[in-house]
N, C-alpha and C positions, 0 to 999 in steps of 0.2 A: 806728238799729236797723231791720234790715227785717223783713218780717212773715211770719207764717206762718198759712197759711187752711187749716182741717177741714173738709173737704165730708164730713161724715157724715149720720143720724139714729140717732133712738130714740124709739121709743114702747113698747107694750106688748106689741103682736103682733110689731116688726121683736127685740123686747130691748134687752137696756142694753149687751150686749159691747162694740157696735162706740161707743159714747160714754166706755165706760171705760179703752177701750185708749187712745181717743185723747185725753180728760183725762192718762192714766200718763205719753203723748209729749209734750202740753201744758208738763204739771209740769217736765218733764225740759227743754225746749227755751226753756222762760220767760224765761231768762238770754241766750239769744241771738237770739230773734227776739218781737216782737207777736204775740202768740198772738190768731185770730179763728175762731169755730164759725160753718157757714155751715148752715144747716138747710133743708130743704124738704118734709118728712112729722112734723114734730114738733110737739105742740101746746105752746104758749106756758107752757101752767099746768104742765107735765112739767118745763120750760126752769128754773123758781122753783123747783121742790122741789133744784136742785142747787144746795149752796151755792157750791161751785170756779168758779161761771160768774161768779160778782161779780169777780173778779178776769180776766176775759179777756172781747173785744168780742164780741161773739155778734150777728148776721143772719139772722131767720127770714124764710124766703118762705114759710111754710105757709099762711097767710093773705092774700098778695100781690097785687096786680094781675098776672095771668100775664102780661102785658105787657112787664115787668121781670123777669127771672128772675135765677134763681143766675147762668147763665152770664153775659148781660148785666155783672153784678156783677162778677164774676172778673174780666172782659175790660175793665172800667173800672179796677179798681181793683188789682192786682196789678203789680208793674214788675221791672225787674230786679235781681236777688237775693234777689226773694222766693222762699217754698217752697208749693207748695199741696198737700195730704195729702189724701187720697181714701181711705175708708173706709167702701161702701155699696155692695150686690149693684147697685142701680141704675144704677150709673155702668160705663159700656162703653167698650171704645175709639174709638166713634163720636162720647160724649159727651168723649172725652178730646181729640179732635180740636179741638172748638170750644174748648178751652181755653187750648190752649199758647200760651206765649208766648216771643219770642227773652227769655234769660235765668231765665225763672221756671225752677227744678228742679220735678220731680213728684214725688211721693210715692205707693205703694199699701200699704195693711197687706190684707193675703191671706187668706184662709183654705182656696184649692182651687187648686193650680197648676196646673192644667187651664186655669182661665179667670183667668189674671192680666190687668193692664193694663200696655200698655207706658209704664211711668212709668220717670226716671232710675232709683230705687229702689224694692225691693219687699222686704217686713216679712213673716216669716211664721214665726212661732216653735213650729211643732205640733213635737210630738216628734216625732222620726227624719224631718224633709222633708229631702231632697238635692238640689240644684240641679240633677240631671240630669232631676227633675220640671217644673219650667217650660221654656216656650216661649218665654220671653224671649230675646231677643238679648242677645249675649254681653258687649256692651257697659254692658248694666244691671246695676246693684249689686243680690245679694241678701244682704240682711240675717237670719242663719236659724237658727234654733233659740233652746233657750235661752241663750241670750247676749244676743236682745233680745228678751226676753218681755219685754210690757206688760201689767200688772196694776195695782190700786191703789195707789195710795201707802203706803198701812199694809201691804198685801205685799208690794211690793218690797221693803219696806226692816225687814220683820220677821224676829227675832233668834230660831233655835229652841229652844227649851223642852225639856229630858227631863220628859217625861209618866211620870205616875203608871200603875199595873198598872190592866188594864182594869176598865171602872168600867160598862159598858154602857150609858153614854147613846151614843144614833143622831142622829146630822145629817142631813137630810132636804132638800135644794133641788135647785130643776131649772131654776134659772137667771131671770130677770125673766118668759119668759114660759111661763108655767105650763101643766102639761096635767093636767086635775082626774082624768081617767080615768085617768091613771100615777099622781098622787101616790091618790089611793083606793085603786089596786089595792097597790102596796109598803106603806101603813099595814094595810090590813085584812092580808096576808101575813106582813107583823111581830107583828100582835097573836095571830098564829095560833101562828106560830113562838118571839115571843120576846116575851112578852105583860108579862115583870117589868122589862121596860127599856124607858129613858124616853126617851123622839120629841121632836126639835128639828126642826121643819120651818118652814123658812123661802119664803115666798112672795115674787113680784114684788109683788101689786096687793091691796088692801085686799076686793075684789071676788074675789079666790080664798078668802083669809082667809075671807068669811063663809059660803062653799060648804062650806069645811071643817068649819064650827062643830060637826056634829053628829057629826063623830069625836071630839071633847076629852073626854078622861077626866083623870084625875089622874095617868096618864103621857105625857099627851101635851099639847106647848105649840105653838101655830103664830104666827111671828112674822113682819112684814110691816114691809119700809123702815127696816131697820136699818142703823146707821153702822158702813162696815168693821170697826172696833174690837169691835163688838161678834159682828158673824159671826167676827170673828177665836177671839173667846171662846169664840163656842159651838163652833165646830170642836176649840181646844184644850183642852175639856170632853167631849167626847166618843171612843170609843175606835173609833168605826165610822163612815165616812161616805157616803152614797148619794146621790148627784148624775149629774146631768147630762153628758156629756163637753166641755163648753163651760168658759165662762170659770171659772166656781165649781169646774168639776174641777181646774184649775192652780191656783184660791190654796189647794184644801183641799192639794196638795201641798208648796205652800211653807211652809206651817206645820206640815205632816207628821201624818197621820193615815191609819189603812186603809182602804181603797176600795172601794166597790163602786160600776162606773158603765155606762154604757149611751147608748146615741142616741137621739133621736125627729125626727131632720131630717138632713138628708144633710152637711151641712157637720160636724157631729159624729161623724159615725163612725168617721174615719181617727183621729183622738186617742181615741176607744175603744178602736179595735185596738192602737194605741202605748203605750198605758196598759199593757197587758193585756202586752205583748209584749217589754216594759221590765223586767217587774216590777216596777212600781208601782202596780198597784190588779187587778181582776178586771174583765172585760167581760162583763157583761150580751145584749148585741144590742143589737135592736131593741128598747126599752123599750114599743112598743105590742103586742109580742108575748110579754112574758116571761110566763112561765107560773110555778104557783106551784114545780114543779119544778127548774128553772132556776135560782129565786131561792132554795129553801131548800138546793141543790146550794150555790150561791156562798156561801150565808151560811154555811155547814159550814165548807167551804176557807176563808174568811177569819179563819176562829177557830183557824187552825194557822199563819197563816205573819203576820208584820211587814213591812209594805213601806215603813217610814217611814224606813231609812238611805239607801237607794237613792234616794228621793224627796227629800231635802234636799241628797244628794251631787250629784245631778243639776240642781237649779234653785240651787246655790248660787254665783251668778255675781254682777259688777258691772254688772247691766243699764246704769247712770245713767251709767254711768265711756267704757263703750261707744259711748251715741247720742252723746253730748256727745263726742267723737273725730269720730265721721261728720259731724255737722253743723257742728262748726266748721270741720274742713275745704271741707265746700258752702261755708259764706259767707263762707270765703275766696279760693274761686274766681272 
């Protein structure tokens, strides 16, 4: 079996997306290749709280002799018919250069086709991307939209539910890395607006958790490093969701709930817009500019319209059926 290397990271400040997307590809690819995570900004003790690493060979250089890097590594140890998957704003075409090898395939998972890498293949599932966005040659396979979304294992492959009449609990995340002056300013704006409905907010780090402490009331629970499963719950507990336009905004759509979302980093915003433009959730902006106006306008509008048919009609694809076609054909080649 040949092997397949993840040049990603994750820590608190880069998030968890780009670890999770590529554990979804991992999961999915496990059957046909040695799956290896190759790290160099992650720390060690982040590496243990994931239990899915026990099961695949993991390389950290965070701590390393610079002496020895990732590339070094690659360039020993990769041969032909391996696949190497690149998932990390770090890595350039400069740094794609020292890598290739005669036979290894490339991999990029994307999120701005503006600055893709020219790898064989390139992964970018935002809503409505069109290939006439990249700059790739014409030669490179893009893989695009929802058809290869990568999400967790408990979202891909979760079965939807008809939800009960609104119940007004609120779901509340803004993705692993947290921004304490957005999640204050949406709870103090809620309790203003809709002070008898009960707040599920969910943080990355144990360390936002205790920043929040002195918002908890007796409608409001803030939970920190929960197991898919259970974000699953609390999404399908709730009638209203207010996240991030990042990874947490596509699994609140696969499980199907109403939206309300917004950006605070540039990589976010085009799935804001998409969101908003689809008819599957309401767009916010710029989340470090919403005013309380803005947000009790969206919070109005969302208590007239359902966006939860659209949103499961849309992501109701066989993401698993799909890669597993592309890859077997690569290491057939």
């Amino acid at each position: 079996m040949n092997n397949a290397f993840f040049r990603t990271d994750f820590n608190y400040q880069i998030g968890f997306g780009h670890i999770n997307r590529c554990l979804s590809l991992a999961n999915i690819l496990k059957t046909l290749y040695h799956c290896h995570f190759v790290f160099t900004s992650t720390p060690s003790n982040l590496i243990k709280k994931i239990k899915e690493f026990e099961e695949f060979n993991v390389h950290n250089f965070f701590s390393e002799n610079k002496n020895f890097d990732e590339i070094d590594f690659l360039n020993k140890t990769t041969k032909s018919g391996d696949i190497v998957i690149f998932d990390s704003y770090s890595i350039d075409n400069n740094y794609l250069l020292k890598v290739l090898k005669q036979g290894v395939k490339t991999v990029s998972i994307n999120d701005l086709p503006e600055n893709c890498l020219n790898t064989d293949i390139i992964i970018n599932y935002t809503l409505g991307i069109q290939k006439e966005q990249f700059k790739a040659p014409n030669k490179k396979q893009l893989l695009l939209g929802p058809d290869y979304l990568l999400l967790r294992k408990d979202f891909l492959e979760y079965k939807f539910k008809t939800k009960k009449d609104n119940n007004g609990n609120i779901f509340i995340c803004l993705g692993a890395s947290d921004n304490f002056e957005i999640l204050n300013k949406i709870i103090t704006y809620l309790k203003t607006i809709a002070p008898e409905n009960k707040l599920s907010v969910l943080v990355g780090n144990k360390e936002m958790q205790e920043k929040l402490m002195s918002l908890i009331d007796c409608n409001l629970k803030i939970y920190y490093n929960l197991q898919p499963n259970r974000v699953i719950n609390q999404i399908e507990n709730s009638s209203i969701a207010i996240v991030s336009s990042s990874t947490i905004a596509l699994e609140c759509m696969m499980v199907g709930v109403n939206l309300l979302t917004g950006y605070y980093v540039d990589n976010q915003k085009y799935l804001a817009q998409n969101i908003h433009s689809f008819g599957m959730g309401i767009n916010m902006g710029n989340l470090y500019d919403l005013s309380f106006e803005i947000f009790n306008k969206s919070y109005i509008t969302l208590q007239k319209i359902d966006f939860r048919e659209k949103q499961i009609k849309y992501f109701a694809k066989n993401q698993k059926m799909n890669y597993l076609e592309i890859f077997k054909q690569i290491s057939y080649e």
